[in-house]
BARO-789872 format. One record per residue (C-alpha): residue number from 1; y, x, z; residue in three letters. Coordinates in steps of 0.02 Angstrom, whole numbers, padded with zeros to 5 digits, m for minus. Example, Ala and Ser with C-alpha at 12.3 -4.5 7.8 and 13.67 -1.06 7.14 Angstrom:
<atom i="1" v="m00225" u="00615" w="00390" aa="ALA"/>
<atom i="2" v="m00053" u="00684" w="00357" aa="SER"/>
# end
This chain:
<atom i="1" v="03065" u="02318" w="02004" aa="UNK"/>
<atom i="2" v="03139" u="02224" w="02131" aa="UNK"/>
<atom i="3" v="03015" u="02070" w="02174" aa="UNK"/>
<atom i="4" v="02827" u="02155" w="02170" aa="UNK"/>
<atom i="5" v="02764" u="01987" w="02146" aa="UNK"/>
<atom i="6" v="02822" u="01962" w="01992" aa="UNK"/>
<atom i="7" v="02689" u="02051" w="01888" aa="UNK"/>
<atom i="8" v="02553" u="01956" w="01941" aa="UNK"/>
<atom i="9" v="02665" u="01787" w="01906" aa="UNK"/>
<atom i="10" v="02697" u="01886" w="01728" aa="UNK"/>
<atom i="11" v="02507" u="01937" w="01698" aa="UNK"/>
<atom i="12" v="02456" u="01729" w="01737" aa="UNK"/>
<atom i="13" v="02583" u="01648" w="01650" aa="UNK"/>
<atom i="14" v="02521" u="01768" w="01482" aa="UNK"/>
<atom i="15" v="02350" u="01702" w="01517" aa="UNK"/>
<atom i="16" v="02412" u="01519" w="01535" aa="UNK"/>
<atom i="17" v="02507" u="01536" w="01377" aa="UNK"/>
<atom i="18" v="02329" u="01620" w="01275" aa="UNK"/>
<atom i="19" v="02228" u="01492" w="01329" aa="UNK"/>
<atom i="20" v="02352" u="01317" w="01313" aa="UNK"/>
<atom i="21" v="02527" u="01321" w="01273" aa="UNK"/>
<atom i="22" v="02668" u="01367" w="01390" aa="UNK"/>
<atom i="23" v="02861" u="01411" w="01337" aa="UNK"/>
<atom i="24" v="02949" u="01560" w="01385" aa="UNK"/>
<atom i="25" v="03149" u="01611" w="01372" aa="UNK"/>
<atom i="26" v="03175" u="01767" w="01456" aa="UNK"/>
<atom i="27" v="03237" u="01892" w="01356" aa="UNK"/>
<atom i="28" v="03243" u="01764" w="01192" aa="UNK"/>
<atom i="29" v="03429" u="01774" w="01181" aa="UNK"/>
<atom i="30" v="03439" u="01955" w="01177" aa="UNK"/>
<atom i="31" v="03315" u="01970" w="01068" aa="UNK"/>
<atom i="32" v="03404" u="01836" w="00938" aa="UNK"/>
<atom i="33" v="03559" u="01904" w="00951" aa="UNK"/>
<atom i="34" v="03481" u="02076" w="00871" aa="UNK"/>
<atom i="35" v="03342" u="02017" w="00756" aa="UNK"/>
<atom i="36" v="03363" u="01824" w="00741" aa="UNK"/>
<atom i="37" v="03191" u="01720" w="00692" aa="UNK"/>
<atom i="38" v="03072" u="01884" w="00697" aa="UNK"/>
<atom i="39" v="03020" u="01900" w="00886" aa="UNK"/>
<atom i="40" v="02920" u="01771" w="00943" aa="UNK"/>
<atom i="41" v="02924" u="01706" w="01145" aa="UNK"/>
<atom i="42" v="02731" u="01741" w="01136" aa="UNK"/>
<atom i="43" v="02763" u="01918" w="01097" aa="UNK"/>
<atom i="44" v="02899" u="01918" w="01215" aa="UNK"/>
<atom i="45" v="02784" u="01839" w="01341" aa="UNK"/>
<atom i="46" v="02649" u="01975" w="01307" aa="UNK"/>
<atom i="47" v="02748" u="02134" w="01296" aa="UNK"/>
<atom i="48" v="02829" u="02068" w="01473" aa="UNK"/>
<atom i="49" v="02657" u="02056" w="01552" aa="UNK"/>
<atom i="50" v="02605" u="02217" w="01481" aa="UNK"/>
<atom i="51" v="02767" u="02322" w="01538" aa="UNK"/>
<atom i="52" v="02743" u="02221" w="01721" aa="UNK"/>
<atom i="53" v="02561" u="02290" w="01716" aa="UNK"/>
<atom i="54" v="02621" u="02466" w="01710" aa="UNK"/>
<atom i="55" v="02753" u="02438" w="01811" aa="UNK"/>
<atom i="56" v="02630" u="02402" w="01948" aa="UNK"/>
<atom i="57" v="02550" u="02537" w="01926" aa="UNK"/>
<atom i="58" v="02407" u="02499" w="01790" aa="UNK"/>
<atom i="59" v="02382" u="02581" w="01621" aa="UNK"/>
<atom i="60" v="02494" u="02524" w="01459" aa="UNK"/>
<atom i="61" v="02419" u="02476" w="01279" aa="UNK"/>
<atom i="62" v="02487" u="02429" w="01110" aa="UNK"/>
<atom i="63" v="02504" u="02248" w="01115" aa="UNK"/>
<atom i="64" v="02462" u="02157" w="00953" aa="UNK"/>
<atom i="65" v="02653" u="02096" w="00898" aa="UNK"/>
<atom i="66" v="02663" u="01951" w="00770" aa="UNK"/>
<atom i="67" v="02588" u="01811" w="00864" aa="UNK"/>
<atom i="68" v="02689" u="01648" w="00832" aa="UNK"/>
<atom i="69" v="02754" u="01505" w="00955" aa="UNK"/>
<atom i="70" v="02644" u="01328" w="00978" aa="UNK"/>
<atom i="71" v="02726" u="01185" w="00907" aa="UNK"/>
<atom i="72" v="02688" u="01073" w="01059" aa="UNK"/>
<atom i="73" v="02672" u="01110" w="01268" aa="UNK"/>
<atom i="74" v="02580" u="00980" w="01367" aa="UNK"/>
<atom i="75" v="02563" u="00993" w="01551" aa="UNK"/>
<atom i="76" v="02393" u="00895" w="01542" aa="UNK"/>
<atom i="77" v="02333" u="01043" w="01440" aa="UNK"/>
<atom i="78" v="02326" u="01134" w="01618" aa="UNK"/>
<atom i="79" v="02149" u="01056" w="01635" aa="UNK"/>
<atom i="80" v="02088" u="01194" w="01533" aa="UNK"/>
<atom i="81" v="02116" u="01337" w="01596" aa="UNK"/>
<atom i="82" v="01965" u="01388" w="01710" aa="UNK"/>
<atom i="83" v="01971" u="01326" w="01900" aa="UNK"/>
<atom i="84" v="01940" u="01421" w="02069" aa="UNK"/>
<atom i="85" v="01779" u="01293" w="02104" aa="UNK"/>
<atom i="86" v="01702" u="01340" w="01948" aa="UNK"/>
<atom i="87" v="01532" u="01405" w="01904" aa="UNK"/>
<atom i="88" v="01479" u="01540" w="01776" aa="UNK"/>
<atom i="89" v="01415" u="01411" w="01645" aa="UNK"/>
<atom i="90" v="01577" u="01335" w="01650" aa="UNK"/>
<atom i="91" v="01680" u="01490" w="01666" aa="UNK"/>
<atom i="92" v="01568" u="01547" w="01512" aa="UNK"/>
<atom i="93" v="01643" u="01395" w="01420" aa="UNK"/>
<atom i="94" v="01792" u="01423" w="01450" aa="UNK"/>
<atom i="95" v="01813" u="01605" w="01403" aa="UNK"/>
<atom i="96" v="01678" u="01577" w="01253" aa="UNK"/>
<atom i="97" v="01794" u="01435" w="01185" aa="UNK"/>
<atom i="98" v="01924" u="01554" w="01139" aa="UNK"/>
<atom i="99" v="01818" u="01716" w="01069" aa="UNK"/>
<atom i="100" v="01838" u="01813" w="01255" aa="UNK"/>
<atom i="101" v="01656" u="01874" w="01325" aa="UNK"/>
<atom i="102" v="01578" u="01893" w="01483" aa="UNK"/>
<atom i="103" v="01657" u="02080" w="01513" aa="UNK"/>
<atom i="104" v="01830" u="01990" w="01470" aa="UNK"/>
<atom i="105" v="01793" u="01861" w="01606" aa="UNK"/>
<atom i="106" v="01759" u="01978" w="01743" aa="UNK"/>
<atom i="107" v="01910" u="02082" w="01664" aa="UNK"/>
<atom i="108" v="02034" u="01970" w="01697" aa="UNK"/>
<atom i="109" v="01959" u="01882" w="01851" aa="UNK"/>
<atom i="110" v="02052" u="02026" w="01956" aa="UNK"/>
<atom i="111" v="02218" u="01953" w="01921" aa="UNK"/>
<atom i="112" v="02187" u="01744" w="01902" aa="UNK"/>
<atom i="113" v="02167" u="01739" w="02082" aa="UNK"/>
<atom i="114" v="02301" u="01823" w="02137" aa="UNK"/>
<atom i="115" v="02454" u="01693" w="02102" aa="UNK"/>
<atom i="116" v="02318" u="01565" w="02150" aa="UNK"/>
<atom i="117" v="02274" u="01587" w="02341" aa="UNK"/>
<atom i="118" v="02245" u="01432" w="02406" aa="UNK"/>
<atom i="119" v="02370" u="01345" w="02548" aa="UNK"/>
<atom i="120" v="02381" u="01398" w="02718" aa="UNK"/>
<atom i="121" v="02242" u="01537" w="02715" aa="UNK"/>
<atom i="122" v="02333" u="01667" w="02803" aa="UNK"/>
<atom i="123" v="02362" u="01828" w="02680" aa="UNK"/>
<atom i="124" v="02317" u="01857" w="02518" aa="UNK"/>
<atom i="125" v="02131" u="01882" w="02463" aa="UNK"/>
<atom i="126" v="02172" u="02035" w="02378" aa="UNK"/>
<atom i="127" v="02276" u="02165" w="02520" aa="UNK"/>
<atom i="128" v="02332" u="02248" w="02351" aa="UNK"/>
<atom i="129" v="02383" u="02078" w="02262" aa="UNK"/>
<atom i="130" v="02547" u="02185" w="02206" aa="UNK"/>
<atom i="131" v="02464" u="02298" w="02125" aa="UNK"/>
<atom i="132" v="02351" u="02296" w="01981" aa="UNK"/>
<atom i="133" v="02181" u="02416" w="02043" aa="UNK"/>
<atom i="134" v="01998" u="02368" w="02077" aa="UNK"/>
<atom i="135" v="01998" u="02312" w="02260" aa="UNK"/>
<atom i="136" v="01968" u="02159" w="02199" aa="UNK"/>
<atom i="137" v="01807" u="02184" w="02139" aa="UNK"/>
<atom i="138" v="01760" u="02285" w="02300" aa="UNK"/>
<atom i="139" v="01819" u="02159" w="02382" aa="UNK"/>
<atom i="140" v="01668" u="02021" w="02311" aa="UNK"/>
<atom i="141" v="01538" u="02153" w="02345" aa="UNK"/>
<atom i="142" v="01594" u="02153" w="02520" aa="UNK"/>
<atom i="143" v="01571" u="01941" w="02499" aa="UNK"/>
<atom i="144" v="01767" u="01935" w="02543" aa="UNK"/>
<atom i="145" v="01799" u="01798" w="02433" aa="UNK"/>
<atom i="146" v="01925" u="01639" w="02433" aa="UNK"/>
<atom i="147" v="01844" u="01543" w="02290" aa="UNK"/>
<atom i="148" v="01669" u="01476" w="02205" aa="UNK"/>
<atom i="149" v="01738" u="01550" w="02059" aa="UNK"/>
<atom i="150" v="01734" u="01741" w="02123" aa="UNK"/>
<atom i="151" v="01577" u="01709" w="02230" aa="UNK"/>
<atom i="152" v="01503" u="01654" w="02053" aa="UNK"/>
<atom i="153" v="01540" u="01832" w="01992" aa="UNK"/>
<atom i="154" v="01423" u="01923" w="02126" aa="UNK"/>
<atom i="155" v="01277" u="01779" w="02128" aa="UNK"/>
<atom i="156" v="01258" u="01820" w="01902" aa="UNK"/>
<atom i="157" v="01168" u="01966" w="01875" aa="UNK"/>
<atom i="158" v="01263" u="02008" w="01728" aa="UNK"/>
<atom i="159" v="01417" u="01970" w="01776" aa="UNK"/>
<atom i="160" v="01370" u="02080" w="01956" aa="UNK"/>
<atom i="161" v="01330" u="02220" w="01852" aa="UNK"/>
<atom i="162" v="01508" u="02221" w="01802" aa="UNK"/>
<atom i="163" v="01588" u="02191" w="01949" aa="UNK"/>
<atom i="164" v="01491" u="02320" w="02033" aa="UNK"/>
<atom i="165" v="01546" u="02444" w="01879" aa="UNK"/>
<atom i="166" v="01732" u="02392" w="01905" aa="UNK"/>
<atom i="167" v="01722" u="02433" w="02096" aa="UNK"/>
<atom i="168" v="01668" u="02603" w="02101" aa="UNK"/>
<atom i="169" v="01760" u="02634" w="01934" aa="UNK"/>
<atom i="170" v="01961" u="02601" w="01915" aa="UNK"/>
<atom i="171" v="01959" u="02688" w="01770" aa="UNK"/>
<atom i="172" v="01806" u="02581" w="01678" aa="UNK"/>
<atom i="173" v="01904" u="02431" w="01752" aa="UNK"/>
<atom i="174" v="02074" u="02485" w="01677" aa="UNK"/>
<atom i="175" v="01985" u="02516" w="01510" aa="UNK"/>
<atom i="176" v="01908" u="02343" w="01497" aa="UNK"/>
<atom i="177" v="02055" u="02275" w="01547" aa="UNK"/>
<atom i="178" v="02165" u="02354" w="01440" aa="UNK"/>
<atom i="179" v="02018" u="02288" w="01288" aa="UNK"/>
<atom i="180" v="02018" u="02117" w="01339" aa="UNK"/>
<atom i="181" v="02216" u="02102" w="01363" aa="UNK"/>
<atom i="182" v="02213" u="02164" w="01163" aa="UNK"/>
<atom i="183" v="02091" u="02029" w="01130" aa="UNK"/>
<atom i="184" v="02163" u="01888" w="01217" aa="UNK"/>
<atom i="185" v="02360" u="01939" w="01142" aa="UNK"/>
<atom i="186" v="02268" u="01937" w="00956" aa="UNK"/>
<atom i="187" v="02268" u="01743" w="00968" aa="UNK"/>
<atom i="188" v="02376" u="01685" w="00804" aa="UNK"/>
<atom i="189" v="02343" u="01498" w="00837" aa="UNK"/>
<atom i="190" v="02555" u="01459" w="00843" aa="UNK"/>
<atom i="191" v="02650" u="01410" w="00691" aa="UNK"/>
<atom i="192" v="02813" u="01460" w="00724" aa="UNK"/>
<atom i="193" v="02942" u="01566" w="00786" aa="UNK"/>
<atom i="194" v="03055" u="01483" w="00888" aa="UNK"/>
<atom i="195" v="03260" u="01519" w="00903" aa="UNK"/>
<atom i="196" v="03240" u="01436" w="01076" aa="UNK"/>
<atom i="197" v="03072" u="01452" w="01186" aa="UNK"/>
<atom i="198" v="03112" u="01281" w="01264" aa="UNK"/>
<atom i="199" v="03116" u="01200" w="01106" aa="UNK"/>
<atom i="200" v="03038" u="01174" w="00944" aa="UNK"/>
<atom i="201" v="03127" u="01237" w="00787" aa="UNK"/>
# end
């Protein structure tokens, strides 16, 4: 509530952690203290993003709870999360590599730029980067775009269909969004629940 820049950082480090493995400890003492070895700091991680989401003003789901903590986090794992220069084939990749599709892409697209602006460019791409709405997709049909990665979006006809659906609808973009988040918080690939998010049991 009192840093509105925290939701995005929330929303990016839950997409880091679906797609390689990062550690969280927030809340994990709390949570040990009253249910020890039953809440994982995945779930934490993904109930956080979700409650920053609607604390910024976007809709809430159910997240999927049960999801278990990687045994392992390497930084050099960072390499595969999908970069501002890339292109829809490899953005495709990417996503396709871990079961997300082409409306999940442009889903989440909205928020991976937003903690990711690069040095020195002035202000933010998005004016609303605080708040989780559709500007950004208004935004690339105006061709008001930092990176190869969102100009990508507009130049793919199917992936311009949806951006074009997401900017003259907030609530079609909210629903996909809320779909995809479901998706990408399904992901069982840990193996354990960890008593301390910065280490292994």
């Amino acid at each position: 509530m009192k840093d509105r820049t925290v939701p995005a950082a929330l929303l990016r480090m839950h997409f880091h952690d679906c797609f390689i493995r990062v550690i969280i400890d927030n809340a994990k003492k709390e949570v040990e203290a009253l249910c020890p070895g039953v809440v994982s700091c995945a779930d934490i991680l993904a109930l956080a993003a979700r409650d920053a989401v609607v604390l910024s003003g976007g809709p809430t789901w159910d997240v999927p709870k049960g999801r278990k903590d990687g045994r392992t986090s390497k930084a050099s794992e960072t390499i595969q999360l999908p970069a501002p220069r890339f292109n829809i084939s490899q953005l495709q990749q990417s996503f396709f590599q871990r079961g997300l599709s082409m409306d999940d892409l442009v889903a989440f697209s909205e928020y991976l730029p937003k903690n990711n602006n690069a040095k020195n460019a002035g202000s933010p791409m998005d004016p609303s980067s605080t708040t989780l709405d559709n500007t950004y997709f208004k935004l690339i049909l105006q061709r008001k775009t930092l990176f190869s990665s969102d100009q990508a979006l507009r130049t793919n006809a199917g992936t311009k269909v949806l951006v074009s659906k997401f900017a003259s609808s907030q609530d079609a973009f909210y629903k996909a969004f809320v779909k995809s988040m479901i998706k990408m918080s399904s992901n069982t690939a840990g193996q354990e629940v960890r008593k301390d998010c910065r280490l292994v049991n």
